[in-house]
Every structure is written in structure tokens, then in C-alpha cells.
N, C-alpha and C positions, 0 to 999 in steps of 0.2 A: 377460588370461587368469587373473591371478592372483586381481583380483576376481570374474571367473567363479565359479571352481572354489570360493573364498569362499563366495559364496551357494548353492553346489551344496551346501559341505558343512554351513553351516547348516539347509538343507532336509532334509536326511539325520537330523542332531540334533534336530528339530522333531520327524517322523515317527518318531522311535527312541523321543520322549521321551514321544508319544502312545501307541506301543504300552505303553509301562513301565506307564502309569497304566493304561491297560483293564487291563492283566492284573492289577492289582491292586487295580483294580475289581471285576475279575471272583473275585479271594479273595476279599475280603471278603464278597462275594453270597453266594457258595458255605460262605461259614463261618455265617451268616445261615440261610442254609434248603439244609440236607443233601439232595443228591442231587435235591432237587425239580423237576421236570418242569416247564417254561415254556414257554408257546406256540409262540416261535420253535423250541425244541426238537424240538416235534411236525411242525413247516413241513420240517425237517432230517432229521427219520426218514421221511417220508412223501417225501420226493426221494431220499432213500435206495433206498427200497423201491420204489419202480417201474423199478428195475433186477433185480427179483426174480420170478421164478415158481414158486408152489406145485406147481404141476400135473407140472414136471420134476424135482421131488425135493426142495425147497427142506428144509434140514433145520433147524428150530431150536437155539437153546444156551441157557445156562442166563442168560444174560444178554436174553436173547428172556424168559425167563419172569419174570424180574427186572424187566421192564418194563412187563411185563404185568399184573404186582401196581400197579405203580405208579401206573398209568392206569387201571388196571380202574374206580373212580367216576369219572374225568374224562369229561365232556360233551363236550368242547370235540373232541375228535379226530374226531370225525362230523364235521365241515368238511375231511376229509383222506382220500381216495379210497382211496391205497395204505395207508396208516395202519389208514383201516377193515378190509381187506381182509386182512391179516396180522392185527387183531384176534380177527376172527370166525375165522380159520385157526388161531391160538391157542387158542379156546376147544374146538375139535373134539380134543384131547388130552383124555386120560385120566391120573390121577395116576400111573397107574404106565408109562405111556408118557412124563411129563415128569423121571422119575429116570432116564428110562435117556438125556435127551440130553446132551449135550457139554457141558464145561465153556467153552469157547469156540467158536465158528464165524466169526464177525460181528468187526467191530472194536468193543470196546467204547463209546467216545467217539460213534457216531452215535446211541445208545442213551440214555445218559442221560449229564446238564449234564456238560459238560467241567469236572476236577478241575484247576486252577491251584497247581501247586505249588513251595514258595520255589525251588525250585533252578532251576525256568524263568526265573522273577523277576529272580533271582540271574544268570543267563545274559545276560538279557535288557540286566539294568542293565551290566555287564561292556563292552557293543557298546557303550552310550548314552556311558559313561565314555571309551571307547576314543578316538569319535570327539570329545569336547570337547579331548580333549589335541592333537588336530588342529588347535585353532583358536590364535590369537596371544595374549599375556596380558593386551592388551588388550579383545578381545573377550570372555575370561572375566570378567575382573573388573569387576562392577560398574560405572561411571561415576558419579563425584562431579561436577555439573552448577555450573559457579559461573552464580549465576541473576544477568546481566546484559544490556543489551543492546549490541550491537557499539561497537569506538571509533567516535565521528562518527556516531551514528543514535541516535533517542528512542522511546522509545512517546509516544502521544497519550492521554492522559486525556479524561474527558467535555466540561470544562468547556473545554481547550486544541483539544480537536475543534468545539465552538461557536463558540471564534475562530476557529478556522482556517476554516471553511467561511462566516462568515460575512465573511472577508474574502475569499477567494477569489469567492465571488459575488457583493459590489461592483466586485471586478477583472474578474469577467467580464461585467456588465454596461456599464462603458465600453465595456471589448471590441467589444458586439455594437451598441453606441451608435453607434461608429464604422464599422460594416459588416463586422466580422471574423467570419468563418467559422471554424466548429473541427474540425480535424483529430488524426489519433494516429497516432502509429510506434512500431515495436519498442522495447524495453528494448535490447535489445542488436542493435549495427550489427559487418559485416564490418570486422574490422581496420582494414583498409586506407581503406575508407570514413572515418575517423576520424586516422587518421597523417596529421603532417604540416599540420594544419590550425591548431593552438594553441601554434604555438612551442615554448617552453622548457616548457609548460605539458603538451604531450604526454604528459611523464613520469607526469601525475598519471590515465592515465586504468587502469581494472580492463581486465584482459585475464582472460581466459575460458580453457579448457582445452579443445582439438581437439574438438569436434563433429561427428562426421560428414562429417568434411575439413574441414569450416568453423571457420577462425581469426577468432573474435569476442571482441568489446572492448561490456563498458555504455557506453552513452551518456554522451556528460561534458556536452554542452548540448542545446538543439533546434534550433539553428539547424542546423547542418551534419547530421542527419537531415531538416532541412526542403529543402536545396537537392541530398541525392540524391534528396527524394520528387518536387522538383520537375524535375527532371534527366532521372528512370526514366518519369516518366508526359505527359513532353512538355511542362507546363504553363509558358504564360507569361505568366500575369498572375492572383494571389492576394493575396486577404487576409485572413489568416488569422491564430486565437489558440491555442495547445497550452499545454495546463495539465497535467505530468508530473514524476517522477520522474527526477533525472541523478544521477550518482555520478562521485563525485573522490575518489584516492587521495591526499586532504592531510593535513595536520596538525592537525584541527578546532581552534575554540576553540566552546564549544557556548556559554557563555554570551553571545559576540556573534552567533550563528546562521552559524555556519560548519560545517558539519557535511557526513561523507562521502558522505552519502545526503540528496537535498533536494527538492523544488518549487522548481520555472523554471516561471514564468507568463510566456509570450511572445507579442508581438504583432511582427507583420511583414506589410511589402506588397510584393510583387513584382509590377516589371513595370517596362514603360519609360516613363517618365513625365520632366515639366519639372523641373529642376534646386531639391532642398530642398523643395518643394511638401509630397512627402508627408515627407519629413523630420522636419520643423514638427510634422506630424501627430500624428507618433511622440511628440515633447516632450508636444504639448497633454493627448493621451491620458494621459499618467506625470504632470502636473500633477493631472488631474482625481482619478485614483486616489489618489493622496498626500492632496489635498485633503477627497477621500469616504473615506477611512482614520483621518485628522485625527490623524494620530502625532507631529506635531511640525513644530517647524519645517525647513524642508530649503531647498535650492538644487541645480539644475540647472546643472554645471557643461558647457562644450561644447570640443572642439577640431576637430580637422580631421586626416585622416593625411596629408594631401598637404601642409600647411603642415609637418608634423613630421621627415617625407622631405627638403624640400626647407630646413630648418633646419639638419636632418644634416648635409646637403649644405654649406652654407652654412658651416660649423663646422669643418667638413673629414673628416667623417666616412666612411670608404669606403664603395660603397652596399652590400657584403655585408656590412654592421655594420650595416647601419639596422633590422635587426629584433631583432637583439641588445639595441642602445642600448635602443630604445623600449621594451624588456621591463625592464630599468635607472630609466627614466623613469618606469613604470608604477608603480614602488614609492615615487614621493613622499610619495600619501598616507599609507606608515606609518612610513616612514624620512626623518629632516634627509637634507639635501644632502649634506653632507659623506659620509655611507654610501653613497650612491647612484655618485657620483662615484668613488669606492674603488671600489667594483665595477663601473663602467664601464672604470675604468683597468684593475685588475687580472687582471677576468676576460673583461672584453668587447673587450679590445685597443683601447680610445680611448686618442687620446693624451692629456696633459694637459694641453694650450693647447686643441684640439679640445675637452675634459671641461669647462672653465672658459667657454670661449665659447656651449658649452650652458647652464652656466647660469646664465649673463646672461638667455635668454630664459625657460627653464621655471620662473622662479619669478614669471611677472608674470600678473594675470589683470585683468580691466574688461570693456568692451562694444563699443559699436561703436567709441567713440574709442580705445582701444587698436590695432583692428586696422586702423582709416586710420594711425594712427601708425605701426602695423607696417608699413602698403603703402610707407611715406616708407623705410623702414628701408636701407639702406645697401648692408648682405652679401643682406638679402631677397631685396628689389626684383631684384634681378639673377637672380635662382631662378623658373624656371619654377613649379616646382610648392607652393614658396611662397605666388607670387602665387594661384594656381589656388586655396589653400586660405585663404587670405585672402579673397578675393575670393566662396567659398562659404558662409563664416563670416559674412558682412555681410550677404548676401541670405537667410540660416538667421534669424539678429537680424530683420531685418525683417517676416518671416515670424511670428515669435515676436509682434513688438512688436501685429499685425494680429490673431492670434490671442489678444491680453491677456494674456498670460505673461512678458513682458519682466523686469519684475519679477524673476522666479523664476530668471532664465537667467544663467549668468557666465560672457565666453568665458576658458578659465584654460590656458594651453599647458603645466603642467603634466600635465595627463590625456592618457593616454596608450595604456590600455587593453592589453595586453597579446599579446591573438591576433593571429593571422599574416591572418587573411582578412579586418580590415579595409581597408577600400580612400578610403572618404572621411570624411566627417562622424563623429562619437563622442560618448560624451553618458556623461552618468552623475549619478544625485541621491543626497546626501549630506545626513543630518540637519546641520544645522547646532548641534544642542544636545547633550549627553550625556543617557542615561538612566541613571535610579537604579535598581539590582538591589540589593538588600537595602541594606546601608549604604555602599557605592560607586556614583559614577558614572564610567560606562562609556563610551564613545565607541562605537556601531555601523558605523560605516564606510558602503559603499556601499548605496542599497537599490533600486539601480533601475540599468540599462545597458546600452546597447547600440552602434549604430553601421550605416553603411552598407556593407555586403558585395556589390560588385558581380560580381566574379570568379569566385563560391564554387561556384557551380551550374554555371561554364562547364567548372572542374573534372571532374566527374562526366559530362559529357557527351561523347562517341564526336568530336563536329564542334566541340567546345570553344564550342558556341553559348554566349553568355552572357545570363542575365534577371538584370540588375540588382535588388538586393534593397536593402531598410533596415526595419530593427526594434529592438523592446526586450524589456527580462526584467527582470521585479519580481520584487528578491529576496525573496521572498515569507517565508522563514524568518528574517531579521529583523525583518522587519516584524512578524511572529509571536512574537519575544525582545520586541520594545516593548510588546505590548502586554500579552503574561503578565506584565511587569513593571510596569504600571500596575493590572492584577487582584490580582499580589502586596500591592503598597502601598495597594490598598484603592477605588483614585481609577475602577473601574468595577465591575460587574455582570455576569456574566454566566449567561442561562438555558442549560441542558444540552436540554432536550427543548421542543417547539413544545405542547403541549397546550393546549388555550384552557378546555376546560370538563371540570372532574369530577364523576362521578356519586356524589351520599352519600345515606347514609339517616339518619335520626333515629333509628328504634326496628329493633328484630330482623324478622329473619325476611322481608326486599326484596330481598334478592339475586335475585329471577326480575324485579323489577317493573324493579331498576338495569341488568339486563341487557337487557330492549328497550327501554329509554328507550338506553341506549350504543348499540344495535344502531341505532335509529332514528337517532342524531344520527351514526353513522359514514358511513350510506344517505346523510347531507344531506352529506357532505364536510365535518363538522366536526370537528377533532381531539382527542378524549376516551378520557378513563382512569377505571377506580375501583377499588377495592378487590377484593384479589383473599379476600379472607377472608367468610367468610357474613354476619357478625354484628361487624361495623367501629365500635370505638370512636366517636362523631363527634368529639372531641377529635381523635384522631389522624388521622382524614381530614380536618378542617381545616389540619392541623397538615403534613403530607402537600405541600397546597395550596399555606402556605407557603412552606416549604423549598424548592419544586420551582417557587415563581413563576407557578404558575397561577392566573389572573385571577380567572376565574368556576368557579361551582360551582352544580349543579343539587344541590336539598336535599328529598330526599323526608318526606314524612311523611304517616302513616295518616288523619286529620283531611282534611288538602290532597287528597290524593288520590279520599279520598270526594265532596267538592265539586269532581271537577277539575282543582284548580288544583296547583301545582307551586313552590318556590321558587326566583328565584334569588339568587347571596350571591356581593355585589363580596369578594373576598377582600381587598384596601388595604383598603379605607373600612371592611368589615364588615357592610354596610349589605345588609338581604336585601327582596324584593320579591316577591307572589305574582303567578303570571300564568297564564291557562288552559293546560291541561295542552294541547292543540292548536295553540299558538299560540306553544310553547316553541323548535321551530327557528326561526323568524321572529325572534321577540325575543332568540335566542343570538348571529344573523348580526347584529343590528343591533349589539348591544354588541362583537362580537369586532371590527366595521368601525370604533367606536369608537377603540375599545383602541389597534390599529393605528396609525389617526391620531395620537394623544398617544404615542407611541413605546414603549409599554409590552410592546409582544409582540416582543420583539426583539433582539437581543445590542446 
């Protein structure tokens, strides 16, 4: 109510503060030209006076004759029926019949321009005043704007916009490589839809303020908007990529691309399928991206939640601690042991023979021969669900080695992954080198993760039906910290705008001949710019080309044009070439197919 009545009485202050200024619009007119008779004036007496009859005694005043002087040359009142009509009734007086009328009859004001005087002004502004003192001190006073943008969120510049989109569309082209279909959901999901599903991590998501009865929270990933879309619309079998914005209430660190507001590039396939098959998929997929990204070197690290359950287990962990621990676990990668273990003891209720026999196991990582050695393993072997995730780990490997990524993959029981809705398999790639951001190297941490979620959707669903799920998410804004950091240092290029050919002239006066030559080469679908000034330097339209990394250049001149012909000018090489002014789309597409090839048009 209170912000209501807020904007009620802002509106109130608008409307007060409009009338202040006409009326002192209207002095100033009035001081401008005395008493002078305005059209609109005549529209006002003449609506006036057809509430009037001569014929029943109608008597004038002196302010009738005062008007009459006034208008007597005006033309314009013959457009005004009653107007004329009192005119011509006017002029049927005699001088000594217009002494003897009244000094008033009529209100003066419909007669002639209303007089706007300070003490109305004066009045006026008194209300305007009245109602600011109405408002809070912060609404009066000004706003001193600190010009930033939020903690945890960046703008994008041109050239950080050219990386970005040009990695996001090699990422979506494995994507679609693989048969992924694209889908979108909301920014923001109901509460509830979202509690519950991320652990300890829950704390970090934005909650929203009452809507319409609806209690909503931003999205913290896409997976869990993906398994109520899949839940709400029945569906049980997708494969699908969502390229969006999620938001986390963390503690950013922006220079490793942790930030509160980000891009999750996701790929996931649901449905019920043979055991790791599409698993495999998922890895092969996050290879090829990393690969077509070319950032660095990395490794794909893999574990299993059912080997980590059944570890717990094994260790002596009680099983309402196994989601605690794991969240404990998960912080290997930024934390020694020793912290980890501290915090398991102190806050997660492990004991310390349980804390120590953990981690015996989660600091060892290898391949297949670790996990036959694990299957030998003593406390394991005797764990259901150990075995289970052992046993899915070797046929994931294999899977791998068939696919030619073996290589890349390390199974490391350290990883751990944090959320509550993994259920099997888990994955995650990590550069293996540090990047240099100005004169430090920086370690980036995780840039790619995900895992198999089978339970997540059965969740959401009235008959707790469940459609097995497994996917991944390229953290795509590291990926984006690496590579502004290889633009920083010098070690790439990059173009801001796609243009292939610009239109110049040589001498003055082309600007009609460069505008259908652009018009013609935009008809062909080829991407061209030129000068928006009549009479263009050519220095500086070359120069233009340059800076801006366009290739070719169409070069007019008065000579070339008389014969036809037209030039065109490799902007590298410098090298110019004449060719029939006809025959100028053909020979553009040919060089721009060129261009392309040798990787020249391109981030």
C-alpha cells in the first residue's frame, strides 16, 4: 500500500509541476503580446456565445466593445458562426448607444487572453511545494549513482563479445554434432522446484520476493529446470543442449571466472538406455570442445557416487552423513587433506578413525588398474555399492579407451562433486597447467562437469516415475578468463565485426555510386560497410580496414568506372586488381571463399 500511494503521490507532483510551468508559460506570452487575441481565443468566445440570443434582450458591456476594437481587422473570426453573429450584432450600435452600456455583464476572461498573475503562480507553486514535503528524503534528494556493475557480474566489450560467441558456437556445434536438440526455461523457477536438490549448496541460490503468491528463486543450474521440464510435459527420452544464464549467491573470484551471474553450456540425454554407453558420450563430447577451444592442456577426471556411498560405508560412515562427507570431499581440489578432514570431524560428525580411513582412499587416482585393484580391496569388496561403482568405472574406461579418449581420462576418487541428485557416474575436466593474467599464474580450476542424475525427474513427478538422465556443463566463463588472457598477452587476435568487403572511393563526390554498389553487394548476402561521411579521406578508409581487419576493399575511381571496371584491394598484401564492374559479386564470393579457408575471417 505504501508503495501505491508512493506513486500516487508522485503522479500528483508531476501533474502540479506541469500546471506550474503552463501558467508561467502562459506569463510570459501574456507579457510578450498585451491582451492580443489568439485563435484558440476566438474557438472559446464562439462556444461561449452560442449559449446567447440577441433576439431575447441579449445586452452588451463594455468589455463586448473592448473586443470588438480588438478583432475588428481580424479575418480569421469568419471561421466562427456565433462569433460572426455577435460581430455583426455589434456593429448595429450606435456611438451613443455603446456609452450608455455596462461596465460589465459577461465574465471578462472568455473575452479576451486570460491575465496569469504572480499570486496564482505564487498559489500554484505553494500546492507543488506542499506535496514534495510528502515524499521521503530520499526521494527528494537527488541520487549520487556509484557507476559499477554488481559484485560477481561483468559487462562484455566488443572484442570479449567476439570470444564469447565464438566459443559458444563451436560448443554448440559438437552439440548438434552429437544430435542435441535446443531447448529454453524460465530465469526463474518456483522455490520449491529448486530446494533441496544442491545440498549444502542450496544456501547459495537468489530467492525472489512474493509474486503474485508465487514464491520464486533464479535458477542456480539447468539441469534441475531440465528434469521439471521433463517431468511437467511427460517426456521420456531427449537430447538436448540449453546455452543460459544461472545465478549463485557466492563469493566470486572474477579473475578465475567465478562470478554470481554466469553461462552453463549443457548437454544431457535422457532416457533409458544400456549401462555408461551414453555416459562415454558425454566425456567424448567435452573432449572434442576442449579440443576445438585449444585452451590448454586438461584431463578429465571420473568417479562413481555409488563407489563413494559405498566407501562411506566401508569407513564407517553413518548413511545420513554420506551427503555431508561427500560435500567435505568435494573440496579437495582447493583444500590439503588436513582442512578437509578438520571439517569433516568438526562440522560433519565423522569420526576420526572413519576421517583417516577416508583418506587412505580419496587421495589415489590411475585407470583401469587401480579400480581391479580397488575390486581386490578388502573393506570394498564386501560393499554392495562399491562394487556397483567399481564395476561401472571399468566399463565407463572401456567405453572411453573405444572412443580414443583414454588418454584424457583419470579415474581419481578424490572428485566428488558436490550436489545432492547425483546418483551414479561424475566427471569433471580440469586444465592441468596455470594461466598467466598479467604477471601471475593463476590456476583455473574446474571447466567442464557434470554426472549421471537418475532420480532427479522422478522427483517432480505425481507417480515418482523416473527417466534416467546423464550430462555435462562447460564452464564456459573460464573458458572465457583463458582466453581474454591469451588476448591480454598478446599470443591471439581478435575481430570485433564479420565484414568481408568495404566500399571506398578515390576522389569526391561517390557517395551515390558507393551506396548501390553496398546496396547491390548486401542483395548478394555479402557483409559490407563504408563510410558514412560524403567525401572520405582514402587514407582513412584504408586505414578504417585495418584496424577493423577487413580483408577486401572495393576501390572506386572516376577513370575505372568510365571503362567499367572497379578495383579490388587485398588489405594484408595491399595488392589491388581491376575487374568488370559486372562481374564484381562473383569475384567478391570467390575471394571471401578464399579468405575463409586460410582462417583469415575468423576469431
Amino acid at each position: 500500500m505504501m508503495a501505491e500511494s508512493q506513486e500516487i503521490l508522485l503522479q500528483k507532483i508531476k501533474e502540479q509541476g506541469d500546471l506550474v510551468r503552463k501558467l508561467k508559460a502562459a506569463k510570459e506570452a501574456n507579457e510578450k503580446a498585451k491582451k492580443t487575441v489568439k485563435e484558440y481565443d476566438l474557438k472559446e468566445i464562439d462556444r461561449h456565445l452560442c449559449s446567447y440570443s440577441y433576439i431575447c434582450g441579449y445586452v452588451p458591456s463594455n468589455c463586448d466593445v473592448e473586443l470588438y476594437k480588438s478583432i475588428g481587422k481580424n479575418k480569421d473570426f469568419d471561421r466562427y458562426k456565433y462569433l460572426r453573429r455577435w460581430w455583426y450584432h455589434m456593429r448595429s450600435y450606435s456611438d451613443s448607444e455603446i456609452e450608455l452600456f455596462p461596465m460589465t455583464v459577461l465574465p471578462t476572461k472568455m473575452y479576451i487572453e486570460n491575465n496569469v498573475c504572480d499570486d496564482q503562480i505564487q498559489e500554484e507553486v505553494k500546492k507543488l511545494l506542499a506535496l514534495k514535503k510528502q515524499l521521503t528524503v530520499e526521494d527528494v534528494v537527488p541520487q549520487k549513482f556509484t557507476l559499477k556493475t554488481p559484485k560477481g557480474t561483468r559487462d562484455y566489450n566488443p572484442q570479449q563479445m567476439a570470444i564469447r560467441n565464438n566459443v559458444l558456437q563451436k560448443i554448440i556445434t559438437v552439440f548438434k554434432k552429437h544430435g542435441a536438440e535446443c531447448i529454453d526455461t524460465p530465469v526463474f523457477e518456483l522455490k520449491d522446484v529448486l530446494t533441496g536438490k544442491y545440498g549444502e549448496d542450496s544456501k547459495l541460490i537468489y530467492d525472489l520476493k512474493d509474486q503474485g503468491g508465487e514464491i520464486l528463486s533464479l535458477r542456480y543450474d539447468l539441469t534441475v529446470p531440465l528434469a521439471r521440464y521433463l517431468a511437467m510435459n511427460k517426456i521420456t527420452t531427449l537430447k538436448r543442449y540449453h546455452i543460459a544464464k544461472v545465478y549463485r549467491r557466492d563469493n566470486p573470484a572474477m579473475t578465475r571466472g567465478r562470478y554470481r551471474e554466469f553461462y552453463q553450456c549443457d548437454f544431457d540425454i535422457a532416457g533409458q538406455y544400456d549401462l555408461m554407453v551414453p555416459d562415454a558420450e558425454c566425456l567424448k563430447a567435452v573432449t572434442e570442445i576442449l579440443d576445438a577451444l585449444d585452451i590448454g592442456k586438461y584431463v578429465l577426471k571420473v568417479n562413481h557416487r555409488r563407489l563413494l556411498d559405498g566407501m562411506f560405508e566401508a569407513c564407517g560412515v553413518p548413511a545420513d552423513k554420506f551427503r555431508p562427507t561427500c560435500s567435505s570431499v568435494d573440496k579437495l581440489d582447493k583444500s590439503p587433506w588436513e582442512e578437509v578432514r578438520t571439517e569433516m570431524i568438526n562440522e560433519k560428525g565423522v569420526s576420526p578413525d572413519a576421517a583417516d580411513r577416508i583418506g587412505k582412499y580419496v587421495l589415489l587416482n590411475g585407470g583401469v588398474e587401480l579400480a581391479e585393484k580397488l575390486l581386490k580391496d578388502e573393506k570394498l569388496s564386501n560393499t554392495k555399492a562399491a562394487i556397483e561403482g567399481l564395476e561401472g568405472i571399468m566399463l565407463l574406461l572401456k567405453y572411453c579407451e573405444l572412443f580414443g579418449i583414454k588418454d584424457k581420462i583419470v579415474f581419481d576418487l578424490s572428485l566428488a562433486r558436490g550436489l545432492d541428485y547425483y546418483t551414479g557416474v561424475i566427471y569433471e575436466a580440469v586444465l592441468t597447467e596455470p594461466i598467466k593474467i598479467g604477471n601471475e599464474e593463476q590456476s583455473v580450476g574446474s571447466i567442464a562437469g557434470g554426472g549421471r542424475y537418475d532420480n532427479l525427474v522422478g522427483m517432480f513427478d505425481t507417480k515418482n516415475k523416473q527417466v534416467p538422465c546423464v550430462g555435462v556443463s562447460i564452464g564456459v566463463e573460464r573458458i572465457f578468463s583463458v582466453l581474454e588472457a591469451k588476448l591480454a598477452a598478446g599470443e591471439m587476435r581478435v575481430r570485433t565485426n564479420e565484414v568481408d568487403v568495404y566500399v571506398a572511393s578515390a576522389q569526391k563526390n561517390f557517395l551515390e555510386e558507393r551506396m548501390k554498389i553496398c546496396t547491390e553487394l548486401w542483395n548478394a548476402g555479402i557483409k559490407t560497410e563504408q563510410s558514412y561521411k560524403k567525401n572520405p579521406k582514402m587514407l582513412t578508409q584504408l586505414q578504417h580496414c585495418e584496424d577493423s581487419c577487413i580483408p577486401l576493399a572495393v576501390v572506386l575511381g572516376e577513370s575505372e568506372l568510365k571503362r567499367g571496371m572497379v578495383k579490388i584491394r587485398d588489405i594484408v598484401s595491399r595488392q589491388e586488381e581491376e575487374v568488370q564492374r559486372e562481374d564484381l559479386v562473383k569475384e567478391l564470393n570467390a575471394r571471401i571463399a578464399s579468405l575463409n579457408k586460410r582462417g583469415i575471417n575468423g576469431v
